[in-house]
N, C-alpha and C positions, 0 to 999 in steps of 0.2 A: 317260932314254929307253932303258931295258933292252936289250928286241928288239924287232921287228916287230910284231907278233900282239898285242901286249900293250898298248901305250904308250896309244894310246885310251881303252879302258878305264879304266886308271890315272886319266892326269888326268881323266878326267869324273867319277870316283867322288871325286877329291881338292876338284872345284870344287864339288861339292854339298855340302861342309861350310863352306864361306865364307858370313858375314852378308849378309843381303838389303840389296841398293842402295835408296838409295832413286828413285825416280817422280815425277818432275815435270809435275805438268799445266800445260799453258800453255793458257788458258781466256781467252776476249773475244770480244765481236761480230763478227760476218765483215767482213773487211777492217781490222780493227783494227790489222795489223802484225806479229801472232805467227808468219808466216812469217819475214818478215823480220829480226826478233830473233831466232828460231830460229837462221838461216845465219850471223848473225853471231856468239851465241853459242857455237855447236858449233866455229867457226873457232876464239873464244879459249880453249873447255876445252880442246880437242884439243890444245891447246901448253902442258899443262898438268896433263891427267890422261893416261894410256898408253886409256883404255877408256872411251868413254862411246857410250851409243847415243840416237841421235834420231829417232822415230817417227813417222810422220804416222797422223793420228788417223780416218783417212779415206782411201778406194782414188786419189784423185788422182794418184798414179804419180810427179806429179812428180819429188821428191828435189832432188838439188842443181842440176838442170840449166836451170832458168829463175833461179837466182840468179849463178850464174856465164856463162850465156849466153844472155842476156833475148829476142833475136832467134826464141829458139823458140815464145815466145809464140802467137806468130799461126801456126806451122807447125803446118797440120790434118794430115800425117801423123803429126806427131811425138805429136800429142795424142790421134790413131787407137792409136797401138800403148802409151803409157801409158797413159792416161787410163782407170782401171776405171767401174763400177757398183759399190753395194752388193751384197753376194751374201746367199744366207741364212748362210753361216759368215764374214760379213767381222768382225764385231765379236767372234767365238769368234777366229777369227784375230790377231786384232792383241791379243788381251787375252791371247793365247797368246805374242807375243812381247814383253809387256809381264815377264811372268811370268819367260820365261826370260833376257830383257837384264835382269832385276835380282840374278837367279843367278850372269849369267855375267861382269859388269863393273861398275863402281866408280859406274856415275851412269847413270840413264836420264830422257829428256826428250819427252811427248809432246803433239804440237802437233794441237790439237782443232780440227774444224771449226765453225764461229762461231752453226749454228742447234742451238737449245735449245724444242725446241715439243714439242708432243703426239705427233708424230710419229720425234722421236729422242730424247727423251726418257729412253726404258728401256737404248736404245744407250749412250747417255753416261752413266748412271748406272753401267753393266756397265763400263764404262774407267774413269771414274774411281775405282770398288773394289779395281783393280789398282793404283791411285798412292798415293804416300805425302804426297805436298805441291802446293800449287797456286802459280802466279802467274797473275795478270791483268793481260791486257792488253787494252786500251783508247785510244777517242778522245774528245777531250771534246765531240765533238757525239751521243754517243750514252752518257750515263749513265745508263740504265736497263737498255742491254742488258748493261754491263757487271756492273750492282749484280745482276742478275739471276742471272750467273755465279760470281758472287761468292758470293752465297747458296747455290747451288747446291754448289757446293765445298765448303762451310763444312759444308751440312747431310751431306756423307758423311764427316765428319769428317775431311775432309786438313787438314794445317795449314796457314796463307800463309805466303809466302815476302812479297811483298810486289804493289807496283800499277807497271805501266810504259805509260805515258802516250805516246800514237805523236804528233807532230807533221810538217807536209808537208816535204818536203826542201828544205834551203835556207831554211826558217822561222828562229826563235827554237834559241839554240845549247842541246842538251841538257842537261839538271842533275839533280841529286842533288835532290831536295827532302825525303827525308827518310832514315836509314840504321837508325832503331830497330827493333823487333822487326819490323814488315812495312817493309819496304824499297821508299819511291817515289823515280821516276825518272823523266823523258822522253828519247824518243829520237828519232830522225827518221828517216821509211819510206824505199825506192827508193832508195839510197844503192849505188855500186859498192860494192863486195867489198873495195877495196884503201883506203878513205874513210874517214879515221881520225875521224871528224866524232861516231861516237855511244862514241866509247872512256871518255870519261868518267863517262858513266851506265852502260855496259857491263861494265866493269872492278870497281868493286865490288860489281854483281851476279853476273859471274860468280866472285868470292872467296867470296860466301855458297853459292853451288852447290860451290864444289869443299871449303867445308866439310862438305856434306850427304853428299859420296863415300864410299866405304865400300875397303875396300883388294880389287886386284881379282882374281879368279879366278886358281886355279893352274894354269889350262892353259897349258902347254909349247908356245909357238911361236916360228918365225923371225916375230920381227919386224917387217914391211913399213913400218910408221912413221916418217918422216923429219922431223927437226927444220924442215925447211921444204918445200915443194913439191915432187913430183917431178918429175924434167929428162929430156928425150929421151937427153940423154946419162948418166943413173942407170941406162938397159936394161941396159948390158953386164955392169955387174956386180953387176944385182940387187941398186939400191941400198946397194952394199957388203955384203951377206949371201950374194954369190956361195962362197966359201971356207966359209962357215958352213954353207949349202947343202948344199954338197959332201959337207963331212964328216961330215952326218947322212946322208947317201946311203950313204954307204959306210960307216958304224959300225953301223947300225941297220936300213937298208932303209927306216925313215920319214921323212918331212919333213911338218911341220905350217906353214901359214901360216897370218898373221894379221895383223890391225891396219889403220888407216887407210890406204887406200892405192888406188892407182886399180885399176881392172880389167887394165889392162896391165902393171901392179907385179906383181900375183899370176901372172900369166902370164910374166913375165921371171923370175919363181923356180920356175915349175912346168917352166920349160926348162929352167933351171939341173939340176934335181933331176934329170929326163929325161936328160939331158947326162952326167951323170955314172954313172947306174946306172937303164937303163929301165923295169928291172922296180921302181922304188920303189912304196911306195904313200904318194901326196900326202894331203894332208888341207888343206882349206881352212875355218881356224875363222871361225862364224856362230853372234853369240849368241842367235841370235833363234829357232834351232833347239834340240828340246827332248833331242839329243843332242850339241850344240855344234858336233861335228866334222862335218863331208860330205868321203866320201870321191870321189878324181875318180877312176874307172874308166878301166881300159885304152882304152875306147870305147864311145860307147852303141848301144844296141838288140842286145846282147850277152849281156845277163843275164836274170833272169826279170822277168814280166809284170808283173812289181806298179804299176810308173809309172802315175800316175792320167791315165786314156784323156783323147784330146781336152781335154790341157791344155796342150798348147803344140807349136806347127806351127814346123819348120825347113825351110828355102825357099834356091835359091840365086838370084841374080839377075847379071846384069851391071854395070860400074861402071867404064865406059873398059876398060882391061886387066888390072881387079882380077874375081875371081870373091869374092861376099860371101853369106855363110851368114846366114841372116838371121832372127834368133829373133821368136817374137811369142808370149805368154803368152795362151790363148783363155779363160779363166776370166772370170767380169763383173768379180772387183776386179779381175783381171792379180795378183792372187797365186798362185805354187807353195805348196801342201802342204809339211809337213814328210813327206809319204808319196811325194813328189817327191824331195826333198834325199839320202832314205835309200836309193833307188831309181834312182839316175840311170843306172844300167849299163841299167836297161831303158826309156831316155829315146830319142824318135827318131831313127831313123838315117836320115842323109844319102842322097838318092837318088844322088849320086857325090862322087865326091873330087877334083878338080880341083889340082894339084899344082905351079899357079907361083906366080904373085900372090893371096893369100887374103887377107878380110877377114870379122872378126867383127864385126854391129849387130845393136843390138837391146838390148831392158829386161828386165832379169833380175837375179837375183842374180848376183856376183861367179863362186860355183862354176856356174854354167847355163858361162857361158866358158871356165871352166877343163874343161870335159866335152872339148870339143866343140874344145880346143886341143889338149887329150892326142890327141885320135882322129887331128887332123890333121900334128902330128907323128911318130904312128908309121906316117900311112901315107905319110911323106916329104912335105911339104908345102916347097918354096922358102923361101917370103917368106908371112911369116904379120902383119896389121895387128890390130889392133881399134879399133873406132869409141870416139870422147871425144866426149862432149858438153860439156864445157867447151871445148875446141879445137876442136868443130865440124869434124872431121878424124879420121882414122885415123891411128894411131899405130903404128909398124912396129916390132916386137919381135924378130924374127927373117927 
């Protein structure tokens, strides 16, 4: 990392020479399970490979938050402020970040929504032209819809990975039934997160994916990745990347973050960085963007106008004796633009600043937080949270 002005540049131009990842379609009937594969398998690549990206195939908004915190199920706000619509650019969108997760990391995984009819039809064809391999998953009271899929895949020429057969929880124990060139298994749906119940059909499926990885992107970042969860008490010192932090603050004036890591990981390094030399300029890597890096501005609604209009309203509300800034993406999927990520200096500004107890909520990407943490640190912010949806709580970072 030379100097300043430069290092972006560098690695973006260094990672558009690395071999394309490949694309996994996870394709089955709705309700089949391939969510739930999904969460399990992204838990064991991730301890496994440094980079892999997991897509939903469809505006659902969800993400990880109804696997790790199922309670939000029935919560009609929580399903108000994710929950998209199709748009006319959802599927240019997601075939957008299909493109770039396979530039910018070692495996990508995207989990299709289960109707295959006249009506989505030319959708699902356009995604699956972005993938490289399929798996299907299925239940065995619906083998039609999943031969269906299967066909489907087969006729765009992806190749199978193999068949994963979902059974109800608490059923018949998982098995291997077959490990040759297409690899079947069952597993069992609705299962905690911490339930070691589907690790055996699990485990050499994900071996065959982390053979499919490709080695990942040269982009230069601190790390946020921890060999196991992170802890209220990892803020302090920036999961051990405080010191590292630092001395890109002060050698270069850059600090790039990255990696698996919650939204208040990034924000306990973007303080660090802050901490040390305010004038940095942060960078928070997203492979899903087709310049990788977004940089976090001094503060938004600061810069020029280019932020695409009427796409995302900042709100402050009350919360006991916390003041919470409150994002909501107005788009039908709740997707930002890559004309957003590139843009965010000229992202909403706060009708005030409120300067004791603050809290960040709300759906967005990782840098939407990091905006709007910068803004409230330099203009002296106490006590700054952000909302978990897995801990169903705000998380106090400073």
């Amino acid at each position: 990392m030379a100097d300043a002005g430069r290092t972006p540049a560098i690695t973006m131009e260094r990672a558009h020479e690395q071999p394309k990842a490949s694309c996994i379609a996870v394709i089955g009937p709705a309700n089949a399970g391939k969510t739930t594969l999904l969460h399990q398998l992204d838990e064991t690549l991730k301890s496994r490979l440094d980079s892999v990206l997991v897509l939903k195939g469809n505006p659902d908004g969800t993400g990880r938050y109804l696997y790790h915190a199922p309670g939000l199920r029935n919560d009609p706000d929580f399903k108000r402020s994710v929950k998209g619509k199709w748009g006319d650019g959802t599927i240019d969108r997601i075939c957008e970040w299909i493109t770039h997760g396979r530039s910018n990391l070692a495996l990508a995984l995207l989990d299709f929504g289960g109707r295959h009819d006249d009506q989505t039809a030319a959708g699902n064809a356009q995604m699956l032209q972005c993938c490289s391999h399929y798996l299907v998953v299925s239940r065995d009271s619906d083998p039609a819809g999943a031969a269906l899929w299967d066909e489907v895949a087969r006729s765009h020429g992806l190749k199978k990975i193999g068949w994963m057969r979902s059974l109800p929880k608490g059923s018949a124990a998982p098995a291997v039934r077959s490990s040759g060139e297409a690899f079947e298994a069952t597993f069992q749906v609705d299962v905690e997160p911490s339930d070691p119940v589907n690790d055996h059909s699990r485990n050499p499926l994900a071996d065959i994916l982390v053979g499919l990885s490709c080695p990942p992107n040269l982009t230069a970042y601190v790390n946020l990745k921890r060999p196991s969860d992170w802890r209220i008490e990892d803020i302090a010192d920036a999961g051990g990347n405080k010191s590292k932090i630092a001395e890109l603050a002060l050698r270069t004036g850059v600090v790039v973050l990255g990696g698996a890591a919650p939204v208040w990981a990034y924000l306990a390094g973007l303080k660090s960085a802050l901490d040390t030399r305010p004038d940095t300029r942060v960078f928070f890597f997203d492979p899903r963007q087709p310049e990788r890096l977004v940089e976090i501005p001094a503060a938004p609604g600061r810069g020029p106008s280019d932020f695409p209009p009427d796409s995302l309203r900042v709100s402050w509300r009350r919360e006991g004796d916390r003041s919470v800034l409150q994002f909501e993406v107005l788009t039908p999927d709740k997707f930002l633009s890559p004309t957003a990520a590139q843009n965010m200096a000229g992202a909403p500004y706060p009708s005030s600043a409120p300067l004791a107890e603050v809290g960040l909520s709300g759906a967005g990407p990782t840098w939407l937080f990091g905006v709007y943490a910068r803004w409230l640190i330099n203009a002296g912010a106490v006590r700054l949270a952000s909302w978990d949806g897995r801990m169903q709580d705000f998380v106090q970072i400073w």
